[in-house]
N, C-alpha and C positions, 0 to 999 in steps of 0.2 A: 504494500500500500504506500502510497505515494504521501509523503509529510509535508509538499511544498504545495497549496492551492491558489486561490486564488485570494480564499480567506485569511490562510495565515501569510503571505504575502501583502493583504493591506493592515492588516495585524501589527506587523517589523515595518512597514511605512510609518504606523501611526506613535509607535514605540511603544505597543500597550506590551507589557509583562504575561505571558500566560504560559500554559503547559498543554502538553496533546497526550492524547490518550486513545486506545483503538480498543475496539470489540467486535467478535464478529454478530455481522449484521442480519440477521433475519427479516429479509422480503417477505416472508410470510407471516410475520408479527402481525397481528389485530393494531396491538399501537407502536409504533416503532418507538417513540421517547420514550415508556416504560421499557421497552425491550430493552433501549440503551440502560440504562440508569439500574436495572437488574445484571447487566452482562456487565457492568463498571463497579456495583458494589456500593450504587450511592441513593438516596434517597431523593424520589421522584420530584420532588417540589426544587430541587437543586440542577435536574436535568430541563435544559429550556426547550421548547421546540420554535419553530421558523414558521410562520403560517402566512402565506401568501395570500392578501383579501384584497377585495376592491369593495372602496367607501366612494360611493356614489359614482361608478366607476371607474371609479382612479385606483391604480394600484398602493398597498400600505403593506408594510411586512408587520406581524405581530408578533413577538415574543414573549410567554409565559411557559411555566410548570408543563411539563409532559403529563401531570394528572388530573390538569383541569382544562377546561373547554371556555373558550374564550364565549365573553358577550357581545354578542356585533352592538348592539344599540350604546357599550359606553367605548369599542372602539370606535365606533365613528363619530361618537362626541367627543371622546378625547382628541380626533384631525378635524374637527367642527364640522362633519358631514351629519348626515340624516340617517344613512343604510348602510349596511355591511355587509357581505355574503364574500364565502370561500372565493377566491379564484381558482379555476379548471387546472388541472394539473400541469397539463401540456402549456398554456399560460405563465403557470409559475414555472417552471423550463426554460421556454422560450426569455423570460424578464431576467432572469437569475442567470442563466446561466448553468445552471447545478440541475442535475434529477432529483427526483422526488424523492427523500428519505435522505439525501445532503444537501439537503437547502440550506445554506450558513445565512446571516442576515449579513454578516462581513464578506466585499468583494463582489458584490453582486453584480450583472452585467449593467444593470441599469438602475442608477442608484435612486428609491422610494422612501417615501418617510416611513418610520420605523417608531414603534410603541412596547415600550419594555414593561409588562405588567411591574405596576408598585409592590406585588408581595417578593418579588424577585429581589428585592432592595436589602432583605435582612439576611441572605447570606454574605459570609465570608467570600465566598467563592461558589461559581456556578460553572456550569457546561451550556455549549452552545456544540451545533455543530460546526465543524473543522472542513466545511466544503466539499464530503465526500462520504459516502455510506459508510459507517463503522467509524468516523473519525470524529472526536469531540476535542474539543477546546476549551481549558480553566481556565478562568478570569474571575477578578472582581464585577462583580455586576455593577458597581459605579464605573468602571473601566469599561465596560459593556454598551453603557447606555452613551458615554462622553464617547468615546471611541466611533459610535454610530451617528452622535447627534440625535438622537432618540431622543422624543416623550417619553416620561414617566408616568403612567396613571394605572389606576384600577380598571382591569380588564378582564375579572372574573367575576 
């Protein structure tokens, strides 16, 4: 597996501090963020996942917990839209750049605002993905959210 992405390449741009970490990946996971966060040995509220949505059809990357489900109505109040729903997979591909289950919100093809759920704020240290299936990325999640320019809000 490849350590250099596109993720941790804007990573050593931005000179954020983090660590990498690999598991292997199960495509057939029901949730892939728990499947990481069980294959790493760390508590699911600490693995982030990348959710590619469009608020009022503008694309927004969302980041919270792999064990909670994000609220469309306070993302898209958090980017002062109206609506929120997933974006199609093949969509989030296409914007990113990454397939589905390494979507990093770091390095993206085309860079979207970005909302870092607030409970994500009380770790020391969180996981994001590293740009590529199996690969996660430790960082402080205030290094997380500055490093993206990310909102912070409640989005469970």
């Amino acid at each position: 597996m490849a350590k250099t992405t596109p993720a941790t390449l804007a990573l050593d741009k931005a000179g954020v501090v983090y660590g990498l970490a690999t598991y292997d990946y199960d495509p057939e996971a029901p949730r892939v963020g728990l499947q990481a966060a069980e294959s790493l040995g760390v508590a699911p509220e600490r693995v982030l996942k990348t959710l590619m949505t469009l608020v009022d059809g503008k694309p927004v990357c969302a980041v919270l917990a792999s064990d909670q489900e994000v609220a469309m109505k306070k993302l898209a109040a958090a980017v002062g839209g109206k609506s929120a729903g997933m974006m199609k997979p093949a969509d989030a591909e296409r914007i990113t750049g990454y397939r589905v289950g390494g979507v990093s919100p770091f390095g993206q093809k085309k860079p979207v605002p970005t909302v870092v759920d607030a409970a994500a704020m009380v770790h020391a240290k969180v996981y994001v993905n590293g740009g590529q299936r199996g690969l996660q990325v430790e960082l402080s999640p205030a290094d997380l959210a500055t490093a993206l320019g990310a909102k912070v809000a409640p989005l469970t």
